[in-house]
mmJSON file of the N, C-alpha and C atoms, coordinates in Angstrom:
{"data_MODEL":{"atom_site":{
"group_PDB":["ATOM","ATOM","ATOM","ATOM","ATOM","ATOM","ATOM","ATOM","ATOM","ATOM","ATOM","ATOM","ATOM","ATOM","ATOM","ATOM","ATOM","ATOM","ATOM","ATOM","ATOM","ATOM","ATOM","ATOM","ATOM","ATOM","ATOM","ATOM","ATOM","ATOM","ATOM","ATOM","ATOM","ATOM","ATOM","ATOM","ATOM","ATOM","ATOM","ATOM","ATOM","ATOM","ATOM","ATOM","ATOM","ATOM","ATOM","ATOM","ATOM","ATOM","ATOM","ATOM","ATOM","ATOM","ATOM","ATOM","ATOM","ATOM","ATOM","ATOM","ATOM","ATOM","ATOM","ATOM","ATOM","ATOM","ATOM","ATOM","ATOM","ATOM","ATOM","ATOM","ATOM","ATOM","ATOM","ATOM","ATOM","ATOM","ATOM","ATOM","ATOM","ATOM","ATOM","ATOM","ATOM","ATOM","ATOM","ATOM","ATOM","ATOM","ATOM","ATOM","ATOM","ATOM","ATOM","ATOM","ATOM","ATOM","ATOM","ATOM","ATOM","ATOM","ATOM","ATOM","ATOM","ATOM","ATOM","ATOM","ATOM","ATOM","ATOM","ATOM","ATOM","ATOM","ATOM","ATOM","ATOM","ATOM","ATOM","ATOM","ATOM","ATOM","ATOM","ATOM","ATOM","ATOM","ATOM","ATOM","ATOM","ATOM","ATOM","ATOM","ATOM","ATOM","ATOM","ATOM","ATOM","ATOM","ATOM","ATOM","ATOM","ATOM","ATOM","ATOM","ATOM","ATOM","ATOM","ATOM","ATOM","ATOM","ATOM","ATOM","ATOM","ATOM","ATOM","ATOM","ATOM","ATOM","ATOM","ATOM","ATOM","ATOM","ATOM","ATOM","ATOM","ATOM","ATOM","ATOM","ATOM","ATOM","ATOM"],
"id":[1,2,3,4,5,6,7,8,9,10,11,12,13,14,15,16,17,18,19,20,21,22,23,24,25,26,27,28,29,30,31,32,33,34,35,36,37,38,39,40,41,42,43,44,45,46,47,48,49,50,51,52,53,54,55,56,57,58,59,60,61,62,63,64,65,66,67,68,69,70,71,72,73,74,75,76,77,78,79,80,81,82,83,84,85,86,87,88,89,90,91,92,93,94,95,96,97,98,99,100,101,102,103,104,105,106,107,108,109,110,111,112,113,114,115,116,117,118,119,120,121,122,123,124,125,126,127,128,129,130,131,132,133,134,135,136,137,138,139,140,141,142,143,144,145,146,147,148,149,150,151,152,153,154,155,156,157,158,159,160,161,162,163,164,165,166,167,168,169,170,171],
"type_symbol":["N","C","C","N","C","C","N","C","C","N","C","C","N","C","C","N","C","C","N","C","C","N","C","C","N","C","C","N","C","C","N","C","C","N","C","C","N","C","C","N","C","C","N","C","C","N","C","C","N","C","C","N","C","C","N","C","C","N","C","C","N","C","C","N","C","C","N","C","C","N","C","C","N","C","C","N","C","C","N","C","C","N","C","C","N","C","C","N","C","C","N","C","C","N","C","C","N","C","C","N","C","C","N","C","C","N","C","C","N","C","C","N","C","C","N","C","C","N","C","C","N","C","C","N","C","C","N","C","C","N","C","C","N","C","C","N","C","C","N","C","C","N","C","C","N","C","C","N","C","C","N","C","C","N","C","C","N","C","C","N","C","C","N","C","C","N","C","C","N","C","C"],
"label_atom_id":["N","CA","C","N","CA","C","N","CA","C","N","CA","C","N","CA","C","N","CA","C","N","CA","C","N","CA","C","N","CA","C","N","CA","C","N","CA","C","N","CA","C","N","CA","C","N","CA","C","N","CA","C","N","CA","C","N","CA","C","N","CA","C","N","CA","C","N","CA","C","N","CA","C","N","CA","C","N","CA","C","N","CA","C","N","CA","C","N","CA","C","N","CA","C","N","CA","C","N","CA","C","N","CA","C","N","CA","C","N","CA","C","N","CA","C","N","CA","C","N","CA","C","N","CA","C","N","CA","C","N","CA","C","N","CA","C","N","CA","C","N","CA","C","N","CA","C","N","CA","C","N","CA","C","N","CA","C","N","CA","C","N","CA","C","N","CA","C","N","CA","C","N","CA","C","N","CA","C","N","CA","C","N","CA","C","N","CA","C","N","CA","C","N","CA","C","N","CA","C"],
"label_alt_id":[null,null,null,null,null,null,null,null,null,null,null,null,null,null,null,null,null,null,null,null,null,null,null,null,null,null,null,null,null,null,null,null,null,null,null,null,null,null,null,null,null,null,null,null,null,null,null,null,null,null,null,null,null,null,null,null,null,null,null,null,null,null,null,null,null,null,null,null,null,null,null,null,null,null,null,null,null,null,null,null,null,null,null,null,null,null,null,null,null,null,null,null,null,null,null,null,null,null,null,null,null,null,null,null,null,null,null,null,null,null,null,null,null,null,null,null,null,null,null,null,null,null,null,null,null,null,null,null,null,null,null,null,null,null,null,null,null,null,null,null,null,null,null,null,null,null,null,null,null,null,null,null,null,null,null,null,null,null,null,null,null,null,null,null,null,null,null,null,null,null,null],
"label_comp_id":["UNK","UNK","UNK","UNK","UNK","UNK","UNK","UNK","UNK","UNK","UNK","UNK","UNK","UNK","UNK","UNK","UNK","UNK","UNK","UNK","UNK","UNK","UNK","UNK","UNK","UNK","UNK","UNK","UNK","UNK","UNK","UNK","UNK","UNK","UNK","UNK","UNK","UNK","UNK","UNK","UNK","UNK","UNK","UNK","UNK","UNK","UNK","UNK","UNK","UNK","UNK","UNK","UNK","UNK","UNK","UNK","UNK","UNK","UNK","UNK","UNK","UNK","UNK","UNK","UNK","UNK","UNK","UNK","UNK","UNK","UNK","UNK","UNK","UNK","UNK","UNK","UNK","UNK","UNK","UNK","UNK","UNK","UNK","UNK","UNK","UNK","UNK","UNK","UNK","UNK","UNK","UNK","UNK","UNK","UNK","UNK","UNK","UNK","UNK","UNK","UNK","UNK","UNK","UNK","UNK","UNK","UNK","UNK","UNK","UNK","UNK","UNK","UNK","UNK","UNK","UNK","UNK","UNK","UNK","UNK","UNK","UNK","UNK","UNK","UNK","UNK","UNK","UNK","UNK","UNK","UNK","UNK","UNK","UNK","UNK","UNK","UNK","UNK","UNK","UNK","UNK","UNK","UNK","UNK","UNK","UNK","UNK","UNK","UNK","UNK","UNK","UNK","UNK","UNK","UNK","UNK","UNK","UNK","UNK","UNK","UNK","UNK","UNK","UNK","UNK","UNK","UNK","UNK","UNK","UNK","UNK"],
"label_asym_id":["A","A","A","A","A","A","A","A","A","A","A","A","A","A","A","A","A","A","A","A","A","A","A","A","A","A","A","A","A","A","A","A","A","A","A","A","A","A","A","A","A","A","A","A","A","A","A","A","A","A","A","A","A","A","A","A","A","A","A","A","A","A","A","A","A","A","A","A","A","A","A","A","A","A","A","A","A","A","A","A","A","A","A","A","A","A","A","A","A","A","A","A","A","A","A","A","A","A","A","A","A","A","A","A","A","A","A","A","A","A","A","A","A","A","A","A","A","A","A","A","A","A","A","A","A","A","A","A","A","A","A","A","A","A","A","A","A","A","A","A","A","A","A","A","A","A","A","A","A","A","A","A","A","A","A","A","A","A","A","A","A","A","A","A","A","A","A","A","A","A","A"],
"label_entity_id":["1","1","1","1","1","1","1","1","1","1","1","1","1","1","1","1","1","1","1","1","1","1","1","1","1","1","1","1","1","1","1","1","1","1","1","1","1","1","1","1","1","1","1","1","1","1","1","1","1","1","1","1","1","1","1","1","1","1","1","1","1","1","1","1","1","1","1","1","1","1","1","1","1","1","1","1","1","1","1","1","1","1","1","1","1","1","1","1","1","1","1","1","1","1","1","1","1","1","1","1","1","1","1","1","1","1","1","1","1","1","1","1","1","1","1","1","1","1","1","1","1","1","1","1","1","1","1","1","1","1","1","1","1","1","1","1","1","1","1","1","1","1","1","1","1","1","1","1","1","1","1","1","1","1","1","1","1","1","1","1","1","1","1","1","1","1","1","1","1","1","1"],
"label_seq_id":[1,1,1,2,2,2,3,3,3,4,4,4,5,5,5,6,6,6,7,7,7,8,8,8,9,9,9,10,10,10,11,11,11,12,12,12,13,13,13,14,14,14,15,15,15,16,16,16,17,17,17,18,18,18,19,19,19,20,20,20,21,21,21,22,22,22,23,23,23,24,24,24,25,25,25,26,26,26,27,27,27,28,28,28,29,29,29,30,30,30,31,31,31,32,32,32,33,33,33,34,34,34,35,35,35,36,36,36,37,37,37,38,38,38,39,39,39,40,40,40,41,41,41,42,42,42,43,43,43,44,44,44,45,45,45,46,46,46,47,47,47,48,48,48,49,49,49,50,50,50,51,51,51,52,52,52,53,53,53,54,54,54,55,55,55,56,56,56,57,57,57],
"pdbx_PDB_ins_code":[null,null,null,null,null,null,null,null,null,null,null,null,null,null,null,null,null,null,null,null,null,null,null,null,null,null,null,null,null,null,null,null,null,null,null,null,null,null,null,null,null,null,null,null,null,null,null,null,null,null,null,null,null,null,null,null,null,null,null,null,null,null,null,null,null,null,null,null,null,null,null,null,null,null,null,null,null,null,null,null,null,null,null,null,null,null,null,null,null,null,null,null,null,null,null,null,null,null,null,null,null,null,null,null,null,null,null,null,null,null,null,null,null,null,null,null,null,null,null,null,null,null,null,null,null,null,null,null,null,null,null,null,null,null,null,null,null,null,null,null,null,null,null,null,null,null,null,null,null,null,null,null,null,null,null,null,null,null,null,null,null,null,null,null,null,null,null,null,null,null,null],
"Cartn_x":[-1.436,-2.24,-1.575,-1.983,-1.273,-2.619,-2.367,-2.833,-2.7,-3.441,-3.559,-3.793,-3.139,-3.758,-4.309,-5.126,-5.759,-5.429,-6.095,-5.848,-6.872,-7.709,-8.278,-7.524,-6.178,-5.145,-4.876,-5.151,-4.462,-3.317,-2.173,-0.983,-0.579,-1.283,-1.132,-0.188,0.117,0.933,0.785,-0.328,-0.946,-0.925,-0.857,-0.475,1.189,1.78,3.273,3.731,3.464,3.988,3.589,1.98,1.373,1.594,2.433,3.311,4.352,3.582,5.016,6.465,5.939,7.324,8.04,7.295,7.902,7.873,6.348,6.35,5.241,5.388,4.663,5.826,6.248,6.516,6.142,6.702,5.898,5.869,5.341,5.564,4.945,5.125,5.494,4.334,2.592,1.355,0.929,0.944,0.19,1.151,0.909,1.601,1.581,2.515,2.618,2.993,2.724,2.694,3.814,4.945,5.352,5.462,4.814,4.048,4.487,5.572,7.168,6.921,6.893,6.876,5.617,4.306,3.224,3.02,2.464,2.158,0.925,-0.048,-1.634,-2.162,-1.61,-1.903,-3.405,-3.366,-4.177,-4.433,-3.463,-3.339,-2.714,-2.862,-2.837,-4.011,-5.065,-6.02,-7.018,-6.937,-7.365,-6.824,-5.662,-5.587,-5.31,-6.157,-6.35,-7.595,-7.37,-8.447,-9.351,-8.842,-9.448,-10.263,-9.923,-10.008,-9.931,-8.388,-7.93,-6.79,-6.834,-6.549,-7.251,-7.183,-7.791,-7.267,-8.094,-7.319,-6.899,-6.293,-5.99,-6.593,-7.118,-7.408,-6.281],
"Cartn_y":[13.837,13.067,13.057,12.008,11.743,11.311,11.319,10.668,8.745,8.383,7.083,7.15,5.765,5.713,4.251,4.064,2.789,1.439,1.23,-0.393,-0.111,1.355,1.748,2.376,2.637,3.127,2.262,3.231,3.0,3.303,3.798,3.461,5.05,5.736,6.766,7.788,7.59,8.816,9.936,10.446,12.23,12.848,11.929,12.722,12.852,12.053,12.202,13.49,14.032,15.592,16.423,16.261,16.713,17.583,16.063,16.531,17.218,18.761,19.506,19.091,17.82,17.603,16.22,15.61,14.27,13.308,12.943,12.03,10.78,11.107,9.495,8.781,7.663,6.909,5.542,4.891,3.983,2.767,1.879,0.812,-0.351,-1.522,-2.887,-2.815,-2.387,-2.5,-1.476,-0.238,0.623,1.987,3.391,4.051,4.086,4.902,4.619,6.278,6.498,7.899,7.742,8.114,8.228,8.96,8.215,9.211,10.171,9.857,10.603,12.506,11.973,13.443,14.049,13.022,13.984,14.938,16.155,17.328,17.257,16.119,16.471,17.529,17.813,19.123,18.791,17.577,17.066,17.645,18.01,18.293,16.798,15.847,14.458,13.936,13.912,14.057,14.317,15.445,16.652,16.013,15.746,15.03,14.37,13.035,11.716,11.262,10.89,10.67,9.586,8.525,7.522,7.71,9.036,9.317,7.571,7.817,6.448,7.24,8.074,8.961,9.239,9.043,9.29,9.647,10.764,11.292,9.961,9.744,8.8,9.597,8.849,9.556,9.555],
"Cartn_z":[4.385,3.461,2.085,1.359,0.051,-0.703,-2.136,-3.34,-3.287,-3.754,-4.275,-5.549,-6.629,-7.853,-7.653,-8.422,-7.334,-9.207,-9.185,-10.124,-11.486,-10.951,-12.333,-13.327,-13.007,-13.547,-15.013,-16.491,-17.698,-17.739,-17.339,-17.367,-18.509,-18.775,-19.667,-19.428,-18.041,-17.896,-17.383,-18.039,-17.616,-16.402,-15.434,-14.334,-13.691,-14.553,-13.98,-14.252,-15.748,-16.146,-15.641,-14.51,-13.535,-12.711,-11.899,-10.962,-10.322,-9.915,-9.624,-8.609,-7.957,-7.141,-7.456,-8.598,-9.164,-8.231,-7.614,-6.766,-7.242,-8.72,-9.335,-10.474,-10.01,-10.876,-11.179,-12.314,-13.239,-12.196,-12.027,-11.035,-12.44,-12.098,-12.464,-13.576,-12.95,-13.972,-13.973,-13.203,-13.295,-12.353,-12.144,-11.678,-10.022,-9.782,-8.269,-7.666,-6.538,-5.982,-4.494,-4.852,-3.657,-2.327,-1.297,-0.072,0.479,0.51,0.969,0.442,-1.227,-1.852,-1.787,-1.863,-2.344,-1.179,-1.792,-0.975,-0.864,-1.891,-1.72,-2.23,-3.293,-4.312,-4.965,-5.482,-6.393,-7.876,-8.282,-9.598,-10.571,-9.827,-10.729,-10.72,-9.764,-9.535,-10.838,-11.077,-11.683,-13.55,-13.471,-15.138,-15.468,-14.562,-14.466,-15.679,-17.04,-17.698,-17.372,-15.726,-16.35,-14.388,-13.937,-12.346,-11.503,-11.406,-10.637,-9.996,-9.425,-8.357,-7.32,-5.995,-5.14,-3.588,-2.781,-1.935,-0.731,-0.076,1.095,2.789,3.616,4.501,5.7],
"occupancy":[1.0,1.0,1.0,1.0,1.0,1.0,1.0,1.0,1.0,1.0,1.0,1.0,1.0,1.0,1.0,1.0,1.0,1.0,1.0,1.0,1.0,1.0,1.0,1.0,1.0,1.0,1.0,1.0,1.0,1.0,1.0,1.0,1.0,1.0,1.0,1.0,1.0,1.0,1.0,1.0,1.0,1.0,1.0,1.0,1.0,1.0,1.0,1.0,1.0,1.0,1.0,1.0,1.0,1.0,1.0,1.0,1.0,1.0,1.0,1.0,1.0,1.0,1.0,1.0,1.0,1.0,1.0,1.0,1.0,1.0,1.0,1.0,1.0,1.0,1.0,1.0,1.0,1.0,1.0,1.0,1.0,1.0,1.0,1.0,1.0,1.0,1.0,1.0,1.0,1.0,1.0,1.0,1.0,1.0,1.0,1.0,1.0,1.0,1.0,1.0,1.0,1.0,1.0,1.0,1.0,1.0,1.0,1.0,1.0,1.0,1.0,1.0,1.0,1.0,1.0,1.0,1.0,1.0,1.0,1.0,1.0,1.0,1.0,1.0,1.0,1.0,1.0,1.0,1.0,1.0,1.0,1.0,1.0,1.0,1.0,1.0,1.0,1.0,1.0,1.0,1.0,1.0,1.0,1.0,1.0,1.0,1.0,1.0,1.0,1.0,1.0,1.0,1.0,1.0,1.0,1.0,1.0,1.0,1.0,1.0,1.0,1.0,1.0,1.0,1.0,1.0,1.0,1.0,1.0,1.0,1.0],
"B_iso_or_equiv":[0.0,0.0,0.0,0.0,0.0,0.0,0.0,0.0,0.0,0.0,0.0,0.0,0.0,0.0,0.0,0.0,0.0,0.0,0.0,0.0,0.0,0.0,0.0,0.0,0.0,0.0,0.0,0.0,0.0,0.0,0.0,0.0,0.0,0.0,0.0,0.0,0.0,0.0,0.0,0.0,0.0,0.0,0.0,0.0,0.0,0.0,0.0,0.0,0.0,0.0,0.0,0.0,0.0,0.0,0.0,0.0,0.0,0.0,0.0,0.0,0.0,0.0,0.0,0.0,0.0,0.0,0.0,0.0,0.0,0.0,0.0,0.0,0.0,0.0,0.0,0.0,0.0,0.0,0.0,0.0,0.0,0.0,0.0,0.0,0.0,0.0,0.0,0.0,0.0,0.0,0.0,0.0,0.0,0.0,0.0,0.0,0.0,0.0,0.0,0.0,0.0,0.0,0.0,0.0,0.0,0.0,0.0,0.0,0.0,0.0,0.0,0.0,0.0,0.0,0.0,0.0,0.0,0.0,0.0,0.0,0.0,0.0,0.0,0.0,0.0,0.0,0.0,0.0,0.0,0.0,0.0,0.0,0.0,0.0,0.0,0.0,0.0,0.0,0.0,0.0,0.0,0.0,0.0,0.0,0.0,0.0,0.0,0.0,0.0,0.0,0.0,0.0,0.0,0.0,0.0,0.0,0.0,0.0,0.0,0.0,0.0,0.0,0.0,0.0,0.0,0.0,0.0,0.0,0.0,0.0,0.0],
"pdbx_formal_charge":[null,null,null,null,null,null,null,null,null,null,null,null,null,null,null,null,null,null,null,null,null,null,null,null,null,null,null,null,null,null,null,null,null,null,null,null,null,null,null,null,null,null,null,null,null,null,null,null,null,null,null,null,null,null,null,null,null,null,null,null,null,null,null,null,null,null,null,null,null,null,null,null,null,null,null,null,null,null,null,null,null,null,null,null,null,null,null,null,null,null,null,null,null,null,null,null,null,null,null,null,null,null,null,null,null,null,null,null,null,null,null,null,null,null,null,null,null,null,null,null,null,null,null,null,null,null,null,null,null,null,null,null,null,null,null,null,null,null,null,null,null,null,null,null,null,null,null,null,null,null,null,null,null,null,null,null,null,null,null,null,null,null,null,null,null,null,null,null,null,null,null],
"auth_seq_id":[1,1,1,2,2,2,3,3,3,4,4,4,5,5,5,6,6,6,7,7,7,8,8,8,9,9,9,10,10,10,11,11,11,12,12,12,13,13,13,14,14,14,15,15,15,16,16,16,17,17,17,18,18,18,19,19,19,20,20,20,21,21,21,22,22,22,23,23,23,24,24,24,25,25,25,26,26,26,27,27,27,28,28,28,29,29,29,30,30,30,31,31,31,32,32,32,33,33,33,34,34,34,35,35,35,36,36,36,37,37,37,38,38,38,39,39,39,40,40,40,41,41,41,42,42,42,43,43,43,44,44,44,45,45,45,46,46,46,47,47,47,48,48,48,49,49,49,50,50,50,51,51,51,52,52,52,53,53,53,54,54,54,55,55,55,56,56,56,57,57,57],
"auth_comp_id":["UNK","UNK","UNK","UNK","UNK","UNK","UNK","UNK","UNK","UNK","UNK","UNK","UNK","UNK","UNK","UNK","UNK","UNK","UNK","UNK","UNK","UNK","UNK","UNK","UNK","UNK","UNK","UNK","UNK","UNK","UNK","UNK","UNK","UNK","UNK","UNK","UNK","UNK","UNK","UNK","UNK","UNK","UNK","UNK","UNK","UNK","UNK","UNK","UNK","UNK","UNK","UNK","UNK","UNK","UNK","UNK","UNK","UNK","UNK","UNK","UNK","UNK","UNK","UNK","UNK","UNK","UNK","UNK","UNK","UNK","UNK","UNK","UNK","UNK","UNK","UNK","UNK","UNK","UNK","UNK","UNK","UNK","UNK","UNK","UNK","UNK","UNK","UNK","UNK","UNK","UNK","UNK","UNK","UNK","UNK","UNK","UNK","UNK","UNK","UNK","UNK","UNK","UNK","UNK","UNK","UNK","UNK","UNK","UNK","UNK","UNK","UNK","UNK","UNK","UNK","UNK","UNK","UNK","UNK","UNK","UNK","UNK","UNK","UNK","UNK","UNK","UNK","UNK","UNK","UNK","UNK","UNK","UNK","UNK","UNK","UNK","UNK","UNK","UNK","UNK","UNK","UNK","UNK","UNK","UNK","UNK","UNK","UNK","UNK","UNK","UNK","UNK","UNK","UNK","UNK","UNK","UNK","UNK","UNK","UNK","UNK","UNK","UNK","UNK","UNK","UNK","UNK","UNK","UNK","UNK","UNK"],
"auth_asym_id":["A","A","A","A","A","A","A","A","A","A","A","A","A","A","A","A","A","A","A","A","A","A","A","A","A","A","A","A","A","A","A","A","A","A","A","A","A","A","A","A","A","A","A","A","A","A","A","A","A","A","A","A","A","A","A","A","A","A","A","A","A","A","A","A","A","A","A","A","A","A","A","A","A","A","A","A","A","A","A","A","A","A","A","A","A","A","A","A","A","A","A","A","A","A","A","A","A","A","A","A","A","A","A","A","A","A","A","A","A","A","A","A","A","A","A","A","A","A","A","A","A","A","A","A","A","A","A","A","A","A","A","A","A","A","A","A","A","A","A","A","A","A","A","A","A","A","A","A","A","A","A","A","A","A","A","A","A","A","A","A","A","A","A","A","A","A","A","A","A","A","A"],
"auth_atom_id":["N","CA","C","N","CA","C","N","CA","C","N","CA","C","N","CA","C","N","CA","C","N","CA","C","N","CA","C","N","CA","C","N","CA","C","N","CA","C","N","CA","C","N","CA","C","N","CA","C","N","CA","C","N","CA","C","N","CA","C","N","CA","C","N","CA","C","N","CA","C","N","CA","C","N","CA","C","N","CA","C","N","CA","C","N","CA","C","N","CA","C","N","CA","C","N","CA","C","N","CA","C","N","CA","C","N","CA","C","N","CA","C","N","CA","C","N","CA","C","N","CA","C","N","CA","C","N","CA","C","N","CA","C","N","CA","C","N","CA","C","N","CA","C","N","CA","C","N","CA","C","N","CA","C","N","CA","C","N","CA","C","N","CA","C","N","CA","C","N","CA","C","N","CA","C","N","CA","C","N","CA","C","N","CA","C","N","CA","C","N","CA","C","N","CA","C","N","CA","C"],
"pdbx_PDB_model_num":[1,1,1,1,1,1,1,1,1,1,1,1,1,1,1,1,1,1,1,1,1,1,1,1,1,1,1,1,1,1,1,1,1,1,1,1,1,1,1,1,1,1,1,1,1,1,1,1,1,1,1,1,1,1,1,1,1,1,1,1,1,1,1,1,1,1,1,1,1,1,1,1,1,1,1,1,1,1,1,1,1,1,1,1,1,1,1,1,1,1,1,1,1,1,1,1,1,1,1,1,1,1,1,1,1,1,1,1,1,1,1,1,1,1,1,1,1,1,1,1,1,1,1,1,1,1,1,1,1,1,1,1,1,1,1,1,1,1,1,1,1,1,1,1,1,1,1,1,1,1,1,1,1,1,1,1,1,1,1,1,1,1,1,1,1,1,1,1,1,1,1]
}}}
């Protein structure tokens, strides 16, 4: 399982420095989580100010 950031995403950032395995980067409008890396920690989750993070089933 992985993270989603979904389209409620402000673009702020806060969860990229988050991320202990560097599996969010910036995409075209809003951020992007690559599935590959996430471990499903949810510590982007967690310091998401605008919670547009969400688990994937």
């Amino acid at each position: 399982m992985a993270h989603l950031i979904t389209d409620n995403c402000v673009a702020c950032g806060a969860c990229v420095d988050e991320c202990p395995l560097e599996a969010i980067k910036e995409g075209e409008d809003i951020y992007i989580i690559d599935t590959e890396l996430c471990s499903d920690c949810g510590t982007c989750a967690d310091s998401c100010p605008a919670d547009a993070i969400v688990a994937t089933e």
